[in-house]
N, C-alpha and C positions, 0 to 999 in steps of 0.2 A: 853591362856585364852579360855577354854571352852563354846560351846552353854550353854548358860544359868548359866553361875555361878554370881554369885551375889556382885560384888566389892564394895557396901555398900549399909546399909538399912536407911531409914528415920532416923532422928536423931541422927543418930550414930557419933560421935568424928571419925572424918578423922585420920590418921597414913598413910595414904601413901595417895601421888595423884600417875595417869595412864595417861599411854603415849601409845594408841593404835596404833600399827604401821601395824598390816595385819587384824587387827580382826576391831569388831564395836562395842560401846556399847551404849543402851538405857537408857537413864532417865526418868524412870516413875513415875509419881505420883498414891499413890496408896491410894484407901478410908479405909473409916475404917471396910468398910463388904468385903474389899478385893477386888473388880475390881480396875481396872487400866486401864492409860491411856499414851500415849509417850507423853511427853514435847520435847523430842532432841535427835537428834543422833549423837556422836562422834566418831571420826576415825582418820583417820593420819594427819586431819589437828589440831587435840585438847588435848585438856586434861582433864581427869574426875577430879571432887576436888576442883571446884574454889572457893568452898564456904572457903577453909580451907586460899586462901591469901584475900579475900576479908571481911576477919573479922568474919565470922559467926560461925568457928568452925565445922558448922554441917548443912544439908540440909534435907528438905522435900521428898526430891524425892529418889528412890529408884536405882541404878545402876546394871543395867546385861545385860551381853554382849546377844547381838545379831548375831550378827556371829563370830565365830569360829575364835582364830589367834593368834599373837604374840603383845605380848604389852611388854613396862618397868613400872618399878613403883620406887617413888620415896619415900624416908621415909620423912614426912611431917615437922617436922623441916629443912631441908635443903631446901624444895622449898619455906620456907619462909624468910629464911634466904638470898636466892637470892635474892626474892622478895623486901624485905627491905632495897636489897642496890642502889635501884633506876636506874636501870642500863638499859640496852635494853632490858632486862627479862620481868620485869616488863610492859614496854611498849606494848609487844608484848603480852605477859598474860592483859593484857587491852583491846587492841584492838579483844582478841579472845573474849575475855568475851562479847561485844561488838556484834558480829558477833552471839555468841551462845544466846544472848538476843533477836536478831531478830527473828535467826530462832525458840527460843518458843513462841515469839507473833503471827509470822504466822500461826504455828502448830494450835493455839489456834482458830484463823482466820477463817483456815480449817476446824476444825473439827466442828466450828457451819454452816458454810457458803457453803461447797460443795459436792459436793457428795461421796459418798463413793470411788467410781469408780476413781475418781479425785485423792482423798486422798491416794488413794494406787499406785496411779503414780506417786505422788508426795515422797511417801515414798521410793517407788522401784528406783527413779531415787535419792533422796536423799545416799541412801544405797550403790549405783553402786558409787558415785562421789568418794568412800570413799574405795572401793574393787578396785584392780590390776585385776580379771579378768571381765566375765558376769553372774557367776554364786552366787545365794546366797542360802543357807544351813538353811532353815526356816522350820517351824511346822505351822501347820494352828492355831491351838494356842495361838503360840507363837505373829505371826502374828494381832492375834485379840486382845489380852491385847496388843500389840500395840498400836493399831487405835481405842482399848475401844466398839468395836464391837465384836459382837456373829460369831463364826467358820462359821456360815450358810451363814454370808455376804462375811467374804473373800474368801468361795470358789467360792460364783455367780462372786463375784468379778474379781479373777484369772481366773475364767475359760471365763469370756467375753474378758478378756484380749488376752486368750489362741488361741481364735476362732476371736478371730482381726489380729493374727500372728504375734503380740507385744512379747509377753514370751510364754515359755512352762514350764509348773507346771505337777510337779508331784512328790509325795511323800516326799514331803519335798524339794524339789529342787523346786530354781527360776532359769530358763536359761533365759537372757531380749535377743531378737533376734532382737527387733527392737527401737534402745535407740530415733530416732527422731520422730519415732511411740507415744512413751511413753511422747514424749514432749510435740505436737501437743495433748496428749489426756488429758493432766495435769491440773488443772488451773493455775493462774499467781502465786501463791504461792513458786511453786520452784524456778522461775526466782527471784520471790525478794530475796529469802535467799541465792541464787547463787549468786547475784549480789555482795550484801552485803559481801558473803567471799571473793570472787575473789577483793572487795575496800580492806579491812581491813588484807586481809592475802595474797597480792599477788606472795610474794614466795613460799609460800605452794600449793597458788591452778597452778603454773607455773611448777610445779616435778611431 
């Protein structure tokens, strides 16, 4: 799963759902003059697609990975056909749903409510829960159709980060050097949607 490939666009009829296991992907909602904005990030505690057991067929938001990795994918009759048969599958795709419903009401929370500075602590410690090591493979770009900001805020951003001796940015690399740094500078937003995974998935956030 390549930086930046696109595993579905608005509307589109699902054919597979996504099992991110080293990579990440973002869910963007995107307008109709073309900016964007993140709703959610998914990683190896989720799966892209929930629109396709939850009835809808098809979703608003846009899928592309974010960092760089390995995922499975599933052809979309079979994971409804699990789905269907009421089993612990299901349960468990409940509860994540669940879990990923939080964290886009937060996201939404954030992005009226705190600062930018906040919001990208919030996303960089998001993104790290979800990576095996400390580093993340980003574009300033990519970064700002993120968080729905101009390239200009997430470099002041990254670089007050840089000169706090929280991360070190540069050319596309996040290295995070200081993750209780990053906590302390966050607002409450990460903790609730930490919270909330660590109730609803706690064998996943326990590996």
């Amino acid at each position: 799963m390549p930086l930046g490939q696109v595993l579905c666009e608005s509307g589109m009829t699902l054919n597979y759902v996504y099992f991110p296991i080293t990579s990440i992907v973002s869910l963007l909602y995107v307008m109709e003059n073309g900016a964007s904005a993140e709703i959610a990030v998914v990683g190896n505690e989720g799966i892209v697609g929930i629109s396709l057991f939850m009835g809808g067929e098809s979703t608003p938001s846009r899928a592309v990975v974010q960092s760089a990795g390995v995922g499975c994918r599933l052809k979309a009759p079979l994971m409804k056909s699990e789905f269907d048969k009421a089993g612990p599958v299901l349960h468990l795709l409940l509860r994540y749903t669940q879990a990923l419903l939080t964290q886009m009401a937060q996201t939404a929370v954030c992005n009226r409510h705190h600062s930018l500075d906040q919001q990208l602590c919030r996303w960089l410690l998001l993104s790290l829960d979800r990576l095996q090591g400390t580093e993340l493979i980003m574009t300033q770009e990519l970064i700002a159709n993120m968080l729905g900001v101009r390239r200009e805020g997430v470099t002041e951003g990254a670089l007050k980060l840089q000169k706090a001796g929280l991360i070190k940015y540069s050319r596309g690399r996040v290295t995070v050097l200081d993750r209780k740094g990053l906590e302390g500078r966050t607002c409450e937003c990460y903790a609730v949607v930490k919270r909330e995974y660590d109730r609803l998935l706690p064998s996943v956030a326990a590996t």
